[in-house]
C-alpha positions in Angstrom: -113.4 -20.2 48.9 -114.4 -17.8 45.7 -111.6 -16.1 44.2 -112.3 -12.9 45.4 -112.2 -14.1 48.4 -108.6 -15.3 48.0 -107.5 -12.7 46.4 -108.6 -10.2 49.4 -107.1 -13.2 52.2 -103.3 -12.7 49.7 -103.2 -9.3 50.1 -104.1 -9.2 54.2 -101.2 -11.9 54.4 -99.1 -10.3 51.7 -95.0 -11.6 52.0 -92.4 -10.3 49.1 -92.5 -12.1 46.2 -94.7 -15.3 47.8 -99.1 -16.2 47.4 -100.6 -18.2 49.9 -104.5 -18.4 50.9 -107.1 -20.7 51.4 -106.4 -23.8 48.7 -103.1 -21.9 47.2 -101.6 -22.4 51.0 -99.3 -25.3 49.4 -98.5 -23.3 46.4 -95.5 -20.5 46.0 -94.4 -18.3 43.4 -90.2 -19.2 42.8 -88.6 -16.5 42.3 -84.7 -16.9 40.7 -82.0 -14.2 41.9 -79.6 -12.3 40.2 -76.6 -10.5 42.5 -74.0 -8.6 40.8 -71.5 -7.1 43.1 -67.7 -6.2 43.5 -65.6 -7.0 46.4 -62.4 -4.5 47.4 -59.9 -7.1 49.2 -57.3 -5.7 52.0 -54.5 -5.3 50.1 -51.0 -6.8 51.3 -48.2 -5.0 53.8 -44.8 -4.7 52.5 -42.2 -3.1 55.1 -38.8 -2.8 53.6 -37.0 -1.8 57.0 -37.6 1.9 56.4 -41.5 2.6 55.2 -44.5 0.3 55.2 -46.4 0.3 52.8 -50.2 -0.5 52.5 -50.9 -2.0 48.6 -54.7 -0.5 47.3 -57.2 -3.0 47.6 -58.0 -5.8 45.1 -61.1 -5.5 42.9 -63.1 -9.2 42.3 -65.7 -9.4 40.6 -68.9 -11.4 42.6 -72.2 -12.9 40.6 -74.8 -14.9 40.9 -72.8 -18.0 38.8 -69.6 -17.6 41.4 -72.2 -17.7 44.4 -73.0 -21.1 43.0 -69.9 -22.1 42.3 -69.3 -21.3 46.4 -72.4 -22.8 47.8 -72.0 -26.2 45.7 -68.3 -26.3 47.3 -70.0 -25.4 50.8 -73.2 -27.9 50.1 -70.4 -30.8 49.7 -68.4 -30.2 52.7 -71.5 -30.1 54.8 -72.4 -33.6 53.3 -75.6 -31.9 52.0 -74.6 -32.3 48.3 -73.5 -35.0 46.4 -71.3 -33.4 43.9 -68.3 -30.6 44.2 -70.5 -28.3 41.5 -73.7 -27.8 40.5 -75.1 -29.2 37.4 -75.3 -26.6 34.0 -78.4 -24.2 33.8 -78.7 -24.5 37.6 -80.3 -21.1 39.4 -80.5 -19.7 42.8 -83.7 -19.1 44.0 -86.0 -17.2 46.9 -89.1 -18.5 48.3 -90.5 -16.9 51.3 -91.3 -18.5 55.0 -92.8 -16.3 57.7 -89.6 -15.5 59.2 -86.9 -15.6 56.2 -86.5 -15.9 52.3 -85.8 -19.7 51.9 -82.8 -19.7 49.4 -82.8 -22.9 47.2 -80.7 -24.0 44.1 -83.1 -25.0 41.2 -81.9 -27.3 38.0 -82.7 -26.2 34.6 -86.1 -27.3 34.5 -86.8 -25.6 38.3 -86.5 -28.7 40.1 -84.8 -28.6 43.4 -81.2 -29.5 44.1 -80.5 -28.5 47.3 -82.2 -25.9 50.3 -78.7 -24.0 50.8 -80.5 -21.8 53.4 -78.2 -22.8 56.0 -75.5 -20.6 54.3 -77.4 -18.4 52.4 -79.6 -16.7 54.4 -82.0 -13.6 54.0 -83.8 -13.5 57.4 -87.3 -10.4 57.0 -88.6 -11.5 61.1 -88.9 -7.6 62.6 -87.9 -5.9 59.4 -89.7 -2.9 58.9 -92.0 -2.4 55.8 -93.8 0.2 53.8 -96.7 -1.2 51.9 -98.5 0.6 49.3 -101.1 -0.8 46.4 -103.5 0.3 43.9 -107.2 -1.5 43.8 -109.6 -1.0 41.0 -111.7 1.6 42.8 -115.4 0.2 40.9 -115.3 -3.0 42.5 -113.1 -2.8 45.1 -110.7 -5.3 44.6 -109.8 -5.7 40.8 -106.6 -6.5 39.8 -104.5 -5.1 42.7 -100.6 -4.1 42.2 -98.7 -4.1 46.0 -95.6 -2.8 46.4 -92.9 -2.9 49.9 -90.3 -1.2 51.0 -87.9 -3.0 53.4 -84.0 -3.0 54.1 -82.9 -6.6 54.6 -79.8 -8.2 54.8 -78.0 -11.0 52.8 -75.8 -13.0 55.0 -73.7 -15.7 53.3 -71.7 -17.6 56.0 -69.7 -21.1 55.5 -68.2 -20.9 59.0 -69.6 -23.7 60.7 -68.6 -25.7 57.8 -65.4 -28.1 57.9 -63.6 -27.8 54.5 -65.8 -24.9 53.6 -65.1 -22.6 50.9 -64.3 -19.6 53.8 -66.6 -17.1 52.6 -68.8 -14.8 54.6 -70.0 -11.4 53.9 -73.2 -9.5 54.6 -75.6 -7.2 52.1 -77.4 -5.0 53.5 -79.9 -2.6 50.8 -83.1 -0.6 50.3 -85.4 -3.6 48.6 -88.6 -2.5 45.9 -90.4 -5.7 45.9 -94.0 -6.0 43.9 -96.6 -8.3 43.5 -99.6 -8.2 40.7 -102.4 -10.2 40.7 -104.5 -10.8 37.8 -107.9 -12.7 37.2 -108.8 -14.3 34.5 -112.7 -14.6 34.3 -112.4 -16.8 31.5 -110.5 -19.5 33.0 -110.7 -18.7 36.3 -107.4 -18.6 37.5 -105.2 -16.2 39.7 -101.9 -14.9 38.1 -99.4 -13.7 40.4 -96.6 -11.8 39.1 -93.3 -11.0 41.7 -90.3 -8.9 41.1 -87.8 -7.1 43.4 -84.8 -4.9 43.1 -82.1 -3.6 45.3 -80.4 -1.1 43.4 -77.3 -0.7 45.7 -76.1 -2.8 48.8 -73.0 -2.4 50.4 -70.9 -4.4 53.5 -68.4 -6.6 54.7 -66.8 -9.8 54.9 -63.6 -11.8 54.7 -62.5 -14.6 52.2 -60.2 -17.0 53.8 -59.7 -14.9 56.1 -59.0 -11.8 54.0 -61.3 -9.0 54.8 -63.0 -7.1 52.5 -66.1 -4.5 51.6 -68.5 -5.1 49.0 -71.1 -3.7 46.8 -73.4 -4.2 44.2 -77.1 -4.9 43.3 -79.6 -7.7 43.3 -82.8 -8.7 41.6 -85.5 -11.3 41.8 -88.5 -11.9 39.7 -90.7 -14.9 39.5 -94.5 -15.9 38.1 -96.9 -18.6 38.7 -100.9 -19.2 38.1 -103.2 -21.0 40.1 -106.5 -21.9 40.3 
C-alpha cells in the first residue's frame, strides 16, 4: 500500500491520539497524560448539643504522580503488580482501542509495566464527535492537521478491589484532541504527531468513603514515525 494511500485510509479511520492502516495496523502512537486537579472533601459534623455545625470542605491536591502512587497500590491488591509502587520516572499513558482509551503505566524508557485499564478507564463507544481538518488543497491530501471535539469521561474506580486504595471519582470535560501527519519524501516515512487538552473537568467521588467534588485539567501528547 503507497503512502498516500495510508495516509487517506488514517484519516477515514481517524481515533484521538492513535494511527493505524494497512502495514501501520500493529503500530500506535503512546501518548503520556498529565491530570492536575483539586479535590473539595465533605468536611466533618460537630454538634455540641445546641448547633451543628458543618466544617468547609478540605482542599487536596490530585496529579498525575499521586494517581500512580494510587494505581500501583490498586495494581498490588488485585495481584496484577508485583510491587506496592511504581518504579522512578514511571508515566501514565493513553493508547486508543475502538471502544475506550487503554490506560497503561510506562517505565522510564516507555516500556510497559502494567495495563491498569481495569481501574482507570476512559471509555469514547457512542461519544459524540466534531471532526474538522485542513488538506493541502493542490494535491489533495498533503500534510493534513485533524482536529475532534468530544466530552468523555475519566472514571477511576478500585471498588471491586480487595485491599484497594478506596478511590473512585469521575471527570467529565470538553476534550481538543489533534493529529498531524507529515511525509517525508526523502525517507519515506509518515510522522504522526498527537496532542489533546481538556482545559476544565469537573465531578465526583468518594475516598474511603468520604465524598467529594473535583476539578481540574488534563493533557496528553505523544509522537511516533513509521514507515
Amino acid at each position: 500500500m503507497k503512502l498516500r494511500t495510508k495516509i487517506i485510509a488514517g484519516i477515514a479511520a481517524l481515533a484521538f491520539l492513535t494511527f493505524a492502516a494497512g502495514s501501520l495496523q500493529a503500530q500506535q502512537v503512546t501518548n503520556l497524560l498529565a491530570i492536575t486537579a483539586t479535590i473539595q472533601e465533605q468536611g466533618g459534623t460537630n454538634n455540641n448539643g445546641t448547633v451543628t455545625t458543618v466544617a468547609a470542605p478540605t482542599k487536596l491536591a490530585l496529579n498525575t504522580k499521586q494517581i500512580l502512587v494510587f494505581l500501583a497500590r490498586d495494581e498490588y491488591a488485585a495481584g496484577r503488580y508485583a510491587f506496592t509502587n511504581f518504579p522512578a520516572g514511571a508515566k501514565l499513558a493513553a493508547i486508543v482501542s475502538e471502544t475506550s482509551y487503554i490506560c497503561q503505566v510506562l517505565d522510564k524508557n516507555n516500556n510497559l509495566i502494567v495495563d491498569v485499564s481495569n481501574i482507570l478507564r476512559i471509555p469514547i463507544n457512542g461519544i459524540v464527535e466534531v471532526h474538522s481538518g485542513k488538506t493541502e488543497n493542490s494535491t489533495g491530501w498533503g500534510d493534513p492537521t485533524v482536529t475532534k471535539l468530544q466530552v468523555p469521561t475519566i472514571d477511576y474506580d478500585d471498588s471491586g478491589i480487595i485491599g484497594g486504595v478506596r478511590f473512585q471519582c469521575n471527570m467529565t470535560g470538553l476534550m481538543k484532541s489533534t493529529v498531524t501527519y507529515a511525509i517525508s519524501s526523502s525517507t519515506k516515512t509518515l510522522g504522526v504527531t498527537t496532542s489533546a487538552k481538556i482545559a476544565a473537568f469537573a465531578g465526583t467521588g468518594s475516598y474511603e468513603g468520604t465524598h467529594f467534588v473535583i476539578t481540574g485539567s488534563l493533557s496528553a501528547a505523544g509522537k511516533g514515525t513509521f514507515k
